[in-house]
SELOKE-516102 format. One record per residue (C-alpha): x, y, z; chain; residue in three letters. Coordinates in nm, 3 decimals. Layout:
// SELOKE-516102
R      xx      yy      zz marpa tinu
R       X       Y       Z     A  ALA
...
***
This chain:
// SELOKE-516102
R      xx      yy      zz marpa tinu
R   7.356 -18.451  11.845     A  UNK
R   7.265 -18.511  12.189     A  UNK
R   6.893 -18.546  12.284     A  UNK
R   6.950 -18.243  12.532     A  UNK
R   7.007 -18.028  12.210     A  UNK
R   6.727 -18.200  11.975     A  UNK
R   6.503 -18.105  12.334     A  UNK
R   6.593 -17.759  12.326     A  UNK
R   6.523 -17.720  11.978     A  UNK
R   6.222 -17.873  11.977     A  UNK
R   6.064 -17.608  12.305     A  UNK
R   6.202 -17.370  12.090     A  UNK
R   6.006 -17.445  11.781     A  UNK
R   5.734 -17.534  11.964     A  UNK
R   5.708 -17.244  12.156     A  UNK
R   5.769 -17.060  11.777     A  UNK
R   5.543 -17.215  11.597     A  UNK
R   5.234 -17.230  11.833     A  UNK
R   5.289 -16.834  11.850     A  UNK
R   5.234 -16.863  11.473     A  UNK
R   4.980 -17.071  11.426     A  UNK
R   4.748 -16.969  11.673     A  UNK
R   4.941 -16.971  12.025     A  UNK
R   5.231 -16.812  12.231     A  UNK
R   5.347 -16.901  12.547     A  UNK
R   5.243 -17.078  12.877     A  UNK
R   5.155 -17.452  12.916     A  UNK
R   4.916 -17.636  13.168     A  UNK
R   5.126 -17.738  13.446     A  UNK
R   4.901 -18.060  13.466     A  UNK
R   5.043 -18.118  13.133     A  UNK
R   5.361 -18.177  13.235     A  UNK
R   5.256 -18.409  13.559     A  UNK
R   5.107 -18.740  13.356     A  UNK
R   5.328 -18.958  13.249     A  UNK
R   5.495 -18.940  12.971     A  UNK
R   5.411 -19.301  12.801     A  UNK
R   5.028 -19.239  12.897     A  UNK
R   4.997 -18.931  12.710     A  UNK
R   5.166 -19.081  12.426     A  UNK
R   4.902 -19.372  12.496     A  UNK
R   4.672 -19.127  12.463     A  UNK
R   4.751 -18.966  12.151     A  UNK
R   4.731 -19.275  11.969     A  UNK
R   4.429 -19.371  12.045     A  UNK
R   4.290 -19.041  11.964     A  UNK
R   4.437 -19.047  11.620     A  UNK
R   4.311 -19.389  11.550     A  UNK
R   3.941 -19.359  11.650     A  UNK
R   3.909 -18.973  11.569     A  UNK
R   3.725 -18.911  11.241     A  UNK
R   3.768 -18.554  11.200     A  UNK
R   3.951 -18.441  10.884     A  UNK
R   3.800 -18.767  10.716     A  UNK
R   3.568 -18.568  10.449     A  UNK
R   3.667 -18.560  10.094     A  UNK
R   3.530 -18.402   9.750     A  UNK
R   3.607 -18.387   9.413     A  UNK
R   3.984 -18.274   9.368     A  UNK
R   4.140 -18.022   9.117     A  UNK
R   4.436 -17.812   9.126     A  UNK
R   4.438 -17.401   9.038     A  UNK
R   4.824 -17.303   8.962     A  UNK
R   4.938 -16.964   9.130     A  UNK
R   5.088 -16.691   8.916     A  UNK
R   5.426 -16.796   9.071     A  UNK
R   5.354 -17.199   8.964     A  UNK
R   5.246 -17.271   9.279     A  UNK
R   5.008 -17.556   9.264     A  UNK
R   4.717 -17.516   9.487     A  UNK
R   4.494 -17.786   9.554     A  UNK
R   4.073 -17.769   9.635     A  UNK
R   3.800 -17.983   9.678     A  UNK
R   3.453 -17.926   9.590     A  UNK
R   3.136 -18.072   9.738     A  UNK
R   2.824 -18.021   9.470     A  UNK
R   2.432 -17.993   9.571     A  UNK
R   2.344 -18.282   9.601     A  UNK
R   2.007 -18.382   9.347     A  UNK
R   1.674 -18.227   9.476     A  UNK
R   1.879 -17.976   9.719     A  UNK
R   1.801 -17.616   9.715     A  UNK
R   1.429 -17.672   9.644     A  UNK
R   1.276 -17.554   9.962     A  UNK
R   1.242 -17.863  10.102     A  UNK
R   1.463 -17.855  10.392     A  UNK
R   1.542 -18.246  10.415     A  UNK
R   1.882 -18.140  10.602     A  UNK
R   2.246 -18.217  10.557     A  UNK
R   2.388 -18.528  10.373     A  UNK
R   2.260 -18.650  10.050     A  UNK
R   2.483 -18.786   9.769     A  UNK
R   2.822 -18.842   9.805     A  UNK
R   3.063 -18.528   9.737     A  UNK
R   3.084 -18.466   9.357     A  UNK
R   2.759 -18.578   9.258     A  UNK
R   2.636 -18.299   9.009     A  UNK
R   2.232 -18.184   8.985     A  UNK
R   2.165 -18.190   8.645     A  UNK
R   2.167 -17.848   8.475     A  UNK
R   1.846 -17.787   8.278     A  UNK
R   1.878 -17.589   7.987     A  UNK
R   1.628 -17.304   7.942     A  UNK
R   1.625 -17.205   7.509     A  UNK
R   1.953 -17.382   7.476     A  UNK
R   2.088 -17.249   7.710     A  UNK
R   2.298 -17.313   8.072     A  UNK
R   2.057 -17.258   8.424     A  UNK
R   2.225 -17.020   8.629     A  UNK
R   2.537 -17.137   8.810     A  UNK
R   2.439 -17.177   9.158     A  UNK
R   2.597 -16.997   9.428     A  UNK
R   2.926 -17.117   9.545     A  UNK
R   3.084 -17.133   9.897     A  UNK
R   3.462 -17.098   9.915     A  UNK
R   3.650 -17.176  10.258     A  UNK
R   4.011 -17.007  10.325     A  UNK
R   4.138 -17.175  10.644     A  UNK
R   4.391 -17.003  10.911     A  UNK
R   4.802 -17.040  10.963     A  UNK
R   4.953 -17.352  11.007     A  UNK
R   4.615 -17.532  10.928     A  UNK
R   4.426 -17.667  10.607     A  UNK
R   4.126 -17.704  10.472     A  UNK
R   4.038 -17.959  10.685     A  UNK
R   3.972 -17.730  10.987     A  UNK
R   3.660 -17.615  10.845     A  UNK
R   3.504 -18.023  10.963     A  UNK
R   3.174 -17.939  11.121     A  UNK
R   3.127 -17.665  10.903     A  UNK
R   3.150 -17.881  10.603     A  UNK
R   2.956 -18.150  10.729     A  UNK
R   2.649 -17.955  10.790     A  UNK
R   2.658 -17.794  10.475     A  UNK
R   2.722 -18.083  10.275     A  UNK
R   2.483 -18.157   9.966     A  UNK
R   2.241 -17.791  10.025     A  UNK
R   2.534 -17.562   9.877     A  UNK
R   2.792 -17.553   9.662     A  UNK
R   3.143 -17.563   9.857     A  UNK
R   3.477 -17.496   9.765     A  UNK
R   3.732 -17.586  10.005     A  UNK
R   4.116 -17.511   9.921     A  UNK
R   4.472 -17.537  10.133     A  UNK
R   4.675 -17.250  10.078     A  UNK
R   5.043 -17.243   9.961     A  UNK
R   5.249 -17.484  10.135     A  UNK
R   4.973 -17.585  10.356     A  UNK
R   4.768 -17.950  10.359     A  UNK
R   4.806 -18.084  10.041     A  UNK
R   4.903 -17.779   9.851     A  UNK
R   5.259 -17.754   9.694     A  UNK
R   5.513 -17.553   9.861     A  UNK
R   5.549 -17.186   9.730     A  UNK
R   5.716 -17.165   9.452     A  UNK
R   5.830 -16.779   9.496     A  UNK
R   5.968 -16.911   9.862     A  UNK
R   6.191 -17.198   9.756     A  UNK
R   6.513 -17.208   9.759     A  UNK
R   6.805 -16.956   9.871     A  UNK
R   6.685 -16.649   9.672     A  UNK
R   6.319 -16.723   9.798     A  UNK
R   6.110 -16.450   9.885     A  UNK
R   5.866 -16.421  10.219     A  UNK
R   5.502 -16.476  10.129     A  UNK
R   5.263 -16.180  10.151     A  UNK
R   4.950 -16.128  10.239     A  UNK
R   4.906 -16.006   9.897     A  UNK
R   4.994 -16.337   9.711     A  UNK
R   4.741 -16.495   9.900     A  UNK
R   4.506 -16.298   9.787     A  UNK
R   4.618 -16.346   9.455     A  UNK
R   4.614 -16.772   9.517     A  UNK
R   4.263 -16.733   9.593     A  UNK
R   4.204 -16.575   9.289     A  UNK
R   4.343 -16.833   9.119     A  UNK
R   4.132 -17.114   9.277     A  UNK
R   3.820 -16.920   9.236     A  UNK
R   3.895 -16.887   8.856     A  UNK
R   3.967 -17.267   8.826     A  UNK
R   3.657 -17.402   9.092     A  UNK
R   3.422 -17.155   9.030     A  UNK
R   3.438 -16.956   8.732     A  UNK
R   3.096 -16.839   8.676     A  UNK
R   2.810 -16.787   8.977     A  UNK
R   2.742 -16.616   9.241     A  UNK
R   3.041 -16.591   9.560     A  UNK
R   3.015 -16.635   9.908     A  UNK
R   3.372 -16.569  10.049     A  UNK
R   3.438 -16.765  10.419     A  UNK
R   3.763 -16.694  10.585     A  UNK
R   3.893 -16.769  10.930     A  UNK
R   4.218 -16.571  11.050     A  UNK
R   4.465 -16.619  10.777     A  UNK
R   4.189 -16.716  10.559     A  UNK
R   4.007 -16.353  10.608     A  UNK
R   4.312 -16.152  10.576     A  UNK
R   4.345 -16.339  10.260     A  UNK
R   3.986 -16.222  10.169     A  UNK
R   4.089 -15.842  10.233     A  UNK
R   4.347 -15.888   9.993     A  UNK
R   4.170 -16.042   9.705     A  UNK
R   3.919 -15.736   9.798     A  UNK
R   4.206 -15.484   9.787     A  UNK
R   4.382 -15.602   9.409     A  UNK
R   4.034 -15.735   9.245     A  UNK
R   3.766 -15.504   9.394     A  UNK
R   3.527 -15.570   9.055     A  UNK
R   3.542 -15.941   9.168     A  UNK
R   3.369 -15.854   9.511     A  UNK
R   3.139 -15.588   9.292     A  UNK
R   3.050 -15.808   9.014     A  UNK
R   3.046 -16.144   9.198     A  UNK
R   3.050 -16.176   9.583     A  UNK
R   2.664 -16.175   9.786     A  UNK
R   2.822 -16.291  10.117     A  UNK
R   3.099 -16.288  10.296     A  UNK
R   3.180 -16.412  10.671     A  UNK
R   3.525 -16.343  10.870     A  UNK
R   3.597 -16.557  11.142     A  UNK
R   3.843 -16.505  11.425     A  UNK
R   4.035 -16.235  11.192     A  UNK
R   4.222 -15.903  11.215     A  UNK
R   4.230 -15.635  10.920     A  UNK
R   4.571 -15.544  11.101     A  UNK
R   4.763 -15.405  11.401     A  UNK
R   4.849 -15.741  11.469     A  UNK
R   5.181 -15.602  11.611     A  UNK
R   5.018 -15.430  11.899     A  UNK
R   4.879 -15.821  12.036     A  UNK
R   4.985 -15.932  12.324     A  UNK
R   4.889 -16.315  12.328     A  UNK
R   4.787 -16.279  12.700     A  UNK
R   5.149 -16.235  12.802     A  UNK
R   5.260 -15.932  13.022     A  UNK
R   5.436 -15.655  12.819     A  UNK
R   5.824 -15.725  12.909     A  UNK
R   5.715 -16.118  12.817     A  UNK
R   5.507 -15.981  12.466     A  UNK
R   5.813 -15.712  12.395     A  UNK
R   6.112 -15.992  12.466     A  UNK
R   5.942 -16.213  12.211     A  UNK
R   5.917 -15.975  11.944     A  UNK
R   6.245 -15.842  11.974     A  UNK
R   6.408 -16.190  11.909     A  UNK
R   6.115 -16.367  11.756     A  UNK
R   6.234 -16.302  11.324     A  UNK
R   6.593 -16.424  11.411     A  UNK
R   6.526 -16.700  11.606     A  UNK
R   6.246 -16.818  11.285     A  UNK
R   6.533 -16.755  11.034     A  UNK
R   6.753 -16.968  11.254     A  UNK
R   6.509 -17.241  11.287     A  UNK
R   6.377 -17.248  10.939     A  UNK
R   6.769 -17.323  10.837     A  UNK
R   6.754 -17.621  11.067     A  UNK
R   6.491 -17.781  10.956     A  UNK
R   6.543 -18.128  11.083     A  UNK
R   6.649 -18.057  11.364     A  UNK
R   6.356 -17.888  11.473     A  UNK
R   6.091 -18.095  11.355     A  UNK
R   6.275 -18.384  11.563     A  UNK
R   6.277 -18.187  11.864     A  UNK
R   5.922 -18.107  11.837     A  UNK
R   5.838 -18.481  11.844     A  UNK
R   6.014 -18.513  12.171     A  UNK
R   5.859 -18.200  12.298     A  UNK
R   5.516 -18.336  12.179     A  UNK
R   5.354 -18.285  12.565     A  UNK
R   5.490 -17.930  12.595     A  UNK
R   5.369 -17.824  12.213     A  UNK
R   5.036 -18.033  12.285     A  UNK
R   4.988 -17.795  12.598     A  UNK
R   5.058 -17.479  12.429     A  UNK
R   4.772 -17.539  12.171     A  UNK
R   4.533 -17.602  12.380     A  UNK
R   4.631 -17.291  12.556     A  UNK
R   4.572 -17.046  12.243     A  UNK
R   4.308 -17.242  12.039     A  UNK
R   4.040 -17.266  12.283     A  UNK
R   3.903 -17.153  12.603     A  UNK
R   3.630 -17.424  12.715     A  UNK
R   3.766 -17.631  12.957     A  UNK
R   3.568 -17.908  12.805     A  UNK
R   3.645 -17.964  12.478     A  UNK
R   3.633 -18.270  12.358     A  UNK
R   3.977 -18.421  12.320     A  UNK
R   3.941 -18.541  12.039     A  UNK
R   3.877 -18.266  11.885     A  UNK
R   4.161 -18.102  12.055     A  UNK
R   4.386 -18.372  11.941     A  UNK
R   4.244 -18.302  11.598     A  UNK
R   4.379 -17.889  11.640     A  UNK
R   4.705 -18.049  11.713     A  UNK
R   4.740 -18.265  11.413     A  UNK
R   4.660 -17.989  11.204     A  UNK
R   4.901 -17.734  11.296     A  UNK
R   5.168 -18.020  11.388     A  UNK
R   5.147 -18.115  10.989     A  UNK
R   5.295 -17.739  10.935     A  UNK
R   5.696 -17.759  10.866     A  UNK
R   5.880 -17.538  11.098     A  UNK
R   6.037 -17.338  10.774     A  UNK
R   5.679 -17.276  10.668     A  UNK
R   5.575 -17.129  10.995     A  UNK
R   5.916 -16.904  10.946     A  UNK
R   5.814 -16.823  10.604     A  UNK
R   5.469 -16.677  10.666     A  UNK
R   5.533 -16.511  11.008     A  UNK
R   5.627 -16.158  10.885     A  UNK
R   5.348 -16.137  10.684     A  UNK
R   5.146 -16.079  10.994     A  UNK
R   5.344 -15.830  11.131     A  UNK
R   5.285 -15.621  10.800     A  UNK
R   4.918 -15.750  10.705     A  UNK
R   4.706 -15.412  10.707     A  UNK
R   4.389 -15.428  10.462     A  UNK
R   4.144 -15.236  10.686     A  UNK
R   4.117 -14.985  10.344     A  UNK
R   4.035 -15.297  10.207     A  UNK
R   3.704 -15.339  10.365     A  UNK
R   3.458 -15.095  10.229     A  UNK
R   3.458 -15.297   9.905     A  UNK
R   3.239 -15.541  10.125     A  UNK
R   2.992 -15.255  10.196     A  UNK
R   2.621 -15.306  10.092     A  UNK
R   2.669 -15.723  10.088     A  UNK
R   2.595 -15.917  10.372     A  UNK
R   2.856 -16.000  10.620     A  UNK
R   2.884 -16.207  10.890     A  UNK
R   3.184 -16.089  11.132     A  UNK
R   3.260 -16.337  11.435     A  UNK
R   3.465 -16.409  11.714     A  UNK
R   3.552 -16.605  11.987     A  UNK
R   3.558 -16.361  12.313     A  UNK
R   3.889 -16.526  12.451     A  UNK
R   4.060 -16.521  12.157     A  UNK
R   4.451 -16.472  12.241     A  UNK
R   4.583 -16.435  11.859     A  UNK
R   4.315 -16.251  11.676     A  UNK
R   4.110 -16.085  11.998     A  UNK
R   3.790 -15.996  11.945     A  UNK
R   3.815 -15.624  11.914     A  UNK
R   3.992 -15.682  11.622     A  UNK
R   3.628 -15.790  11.464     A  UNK
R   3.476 -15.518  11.642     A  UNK
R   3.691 -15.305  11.425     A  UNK
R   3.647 -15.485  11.118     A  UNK
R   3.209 -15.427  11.223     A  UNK
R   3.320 -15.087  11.294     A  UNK
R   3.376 -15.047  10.892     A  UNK
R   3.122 -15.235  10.843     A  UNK
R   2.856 -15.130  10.997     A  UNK
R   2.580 -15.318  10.844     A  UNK
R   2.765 -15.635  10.908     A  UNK
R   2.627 -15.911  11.143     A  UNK
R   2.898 -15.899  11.490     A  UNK
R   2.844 -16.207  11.716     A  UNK
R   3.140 -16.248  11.951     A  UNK
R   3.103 -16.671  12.092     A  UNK
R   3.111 -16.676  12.459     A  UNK
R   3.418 -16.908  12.611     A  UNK
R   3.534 -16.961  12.256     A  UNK
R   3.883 -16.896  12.157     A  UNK
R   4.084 -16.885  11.794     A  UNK
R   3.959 -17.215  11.690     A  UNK
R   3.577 -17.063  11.765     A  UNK
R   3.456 -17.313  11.394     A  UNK
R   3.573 -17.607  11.586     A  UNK
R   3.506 -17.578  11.992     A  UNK
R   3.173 -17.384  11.902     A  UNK
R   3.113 -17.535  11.569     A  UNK
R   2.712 -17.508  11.646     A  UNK
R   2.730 -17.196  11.694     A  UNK
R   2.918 -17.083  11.397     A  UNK
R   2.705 -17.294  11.167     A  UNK
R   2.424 -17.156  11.287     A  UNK
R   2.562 -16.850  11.161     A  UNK
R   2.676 -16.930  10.872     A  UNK
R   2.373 -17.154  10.782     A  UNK
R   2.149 -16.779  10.813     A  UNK
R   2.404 -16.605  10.580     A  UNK
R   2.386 -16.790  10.345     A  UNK
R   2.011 -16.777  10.383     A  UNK
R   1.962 -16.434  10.350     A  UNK
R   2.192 -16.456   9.990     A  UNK
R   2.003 -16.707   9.855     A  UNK
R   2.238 -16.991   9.850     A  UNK
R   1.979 -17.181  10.026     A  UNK
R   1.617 -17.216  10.139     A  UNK
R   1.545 -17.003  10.437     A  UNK
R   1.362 -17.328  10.588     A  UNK
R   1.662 -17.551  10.522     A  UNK
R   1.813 -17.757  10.847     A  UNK
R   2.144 -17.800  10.848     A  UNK
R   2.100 -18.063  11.056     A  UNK
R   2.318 -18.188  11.353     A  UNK
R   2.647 -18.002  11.333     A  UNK
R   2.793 -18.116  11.644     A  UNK
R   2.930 -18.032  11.974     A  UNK
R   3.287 -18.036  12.087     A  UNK
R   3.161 -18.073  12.442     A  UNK
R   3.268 -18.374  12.600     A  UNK
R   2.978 -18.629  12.708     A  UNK
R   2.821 -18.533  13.037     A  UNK
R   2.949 -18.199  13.012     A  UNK
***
């Protein structure tokens, strides 16, 4: 097929997927004035010497009630953490178990655990700073949903007489990797955009979990629904024409699978520009870190992104919410948030009015990685106030996507 075609295919799914994952439409025009060859340059250079993503823990595998295998990693307390001593971030490597005393033959509490449910069209992986602050003070359970990162495709959506993923089924895979990576202890629930609708969910179908289980729970960059009504920052004939042609053009592209992902190679510059667009709003991130967001949401197959995308469209759990009422919650935001805006948190504080709001100035859907500071800071008191760790403990450095000078 001519190159014209594969180029057409590729703005297409692009332009598709970005909506998806976390962008819509509109591209720096000094994007598409470098060269070509020096962006590619670029891009290379920022894969090689970037080390986000680069943190590992201890592997296992929970199996959805479809068969879908889902994979998580857990990083332990590290020995001597959670005394009060507030030594900071680090310690042993990922894995490394305290040892549990016995008191009368019998088990010490199970200590609190921390389970991360990333966004669409990203993985666990997204959650970097986050994870590296936290590392070796709290129990942390970090997981890749269906067909994302290094969990196996759905199961229920394979092949011809596949069925669309719900909301609801990812409520029910987290319930599976909670059973399998934390059976027993205490729950605080993280969840960033897809990852807090999928929250909602396991609150709607296993409310007694949340009762009998959950102290904490934080949703970042999230909607409990109307996510119909968003516009993306695009004038209403732009928003209206893209909905009205949006779930044919994903069935059609999702059949062509190939095809697509080799256009959106070719259209790397235009897809690259789009991201930045709808994933953050400081105009000095660091690139690398913006290069990072691309890798992520790159790594999602176009027939994935065409597989989840009604789910959104029909994702309403604000009933949902109440459940969370008389825990603490942490509900945040970035203000220029295109996909999930920030009144969409202000409605989840709304129903929860005891919750924590903070809404991250010039922070967009990404907020946990161009403010990561900011949100760890957050978190870091959260989990404070449940126990999971001393309220003197420092997290320690947790970065800045800023770029040097800035």
């Amino acid at each position: 097929m001519a190159t014209g075609n594969w180029r057409r295919a590729g703005v297409a799914g692009a332009a598709i997927g970005v909506i998806a994952a976390g962008a819509a439409a509109g591209v720096a025009i000094e994007r598409l004035t470098v060269g070509r060859s020096m962006r590619r340059r670029a891009r290379l250079a920022l894969d090689s010497s970037g080390p986000y993503g680069a943190l590992r823990g201890t592997p296992g595998k929970a199996v959805a009630d479809d068969g879908t295998e889902l994979y998580y990693e857990i990083d332990d307390i590290a020995p001597g953490a959670g005394t009060g001593s507030g030594t900071g971030a680090g310690g042993a490597a990922a894995g490394t178990a305290p040892r549990r005393r016995r008191l009368f033959g019998r088990k010490a509490p199970a200590p609190v655990t921390v389970v991360f449910s990333h966004g669409y069209c990203l993985n666990q992986d997204s959650w970097h700073f986050q994870r590296a602050a936290l590392r070796g003070l709290v129990r942390t359970v970090h997981w890749d949903q269906r067909s994302h990162g290094r969990s196996a495709r759905g199961v229920a959506q394979s092949g011809p007489d596949g069925v669309p993923v719900t909301i609801e089924q990812l409520g029910r895979d987290l319930r599976a990797v909670i059973d399998a990576a934390a059976p027993e202890g205490p729950l605080v629930l993280v969840g960033h955009s897809m990852g807090g609708m999928t929250m909602m969910a396991l609150a709607d179908q296993y409310p007694e979990l949340i009762r009998d289980r959950v102290v904490g729970a934080a949703f970042v960059g999230t909607s409990s629904g109307r996510l119909g009504e968003v516009s993306y920052g695009l004038p209403a004939a732009g928003v209206n024409a893209v909905r009205r042609v949006l779930p044919g053009v994903l069935r059609a592209l999702g059949s062509q699978t190939e095809l697509v992902e080799r256009g959106r190679r070719l259209t790397a510059d235009v897809f690259a520009g789009l991201i930045k667009r709808y994933s953050f709003t400081s105009k000095d991130v660091d690139p690398a870190v913006v290069r990072f967001a691309e890798r992520l949401i790159e790594s999602t197959p176009i027939d994935v992104v065409a597989e989840f995308y009604p789910a959104f469209t029909e994702h309403d759990k604000a009933g949902a919410l109440p459940v969370f009422l008389g825990i603490p919650v942490l509900v945040l935001a970035g203000e220029g948030d295109l996909i999930t805006p920030s009144s969409h948190s202000e409605a989840i504080g709304d129903l929860l009015p005891d919750a924590e709001l903070v809404l991250v100035p010039d922070a967009g859907h990404l907020v946990m990685l161009e403010h990561p500071e900011a949100v760890t800071d957050r978190l870091a008191d959260l989990l404070a106030r449940v126990g999971a760790v001393p309220t003197e403990t420092n997290v320690g450095p947790h970065g800045s996507t800023a770029q040097p000078g800035s």
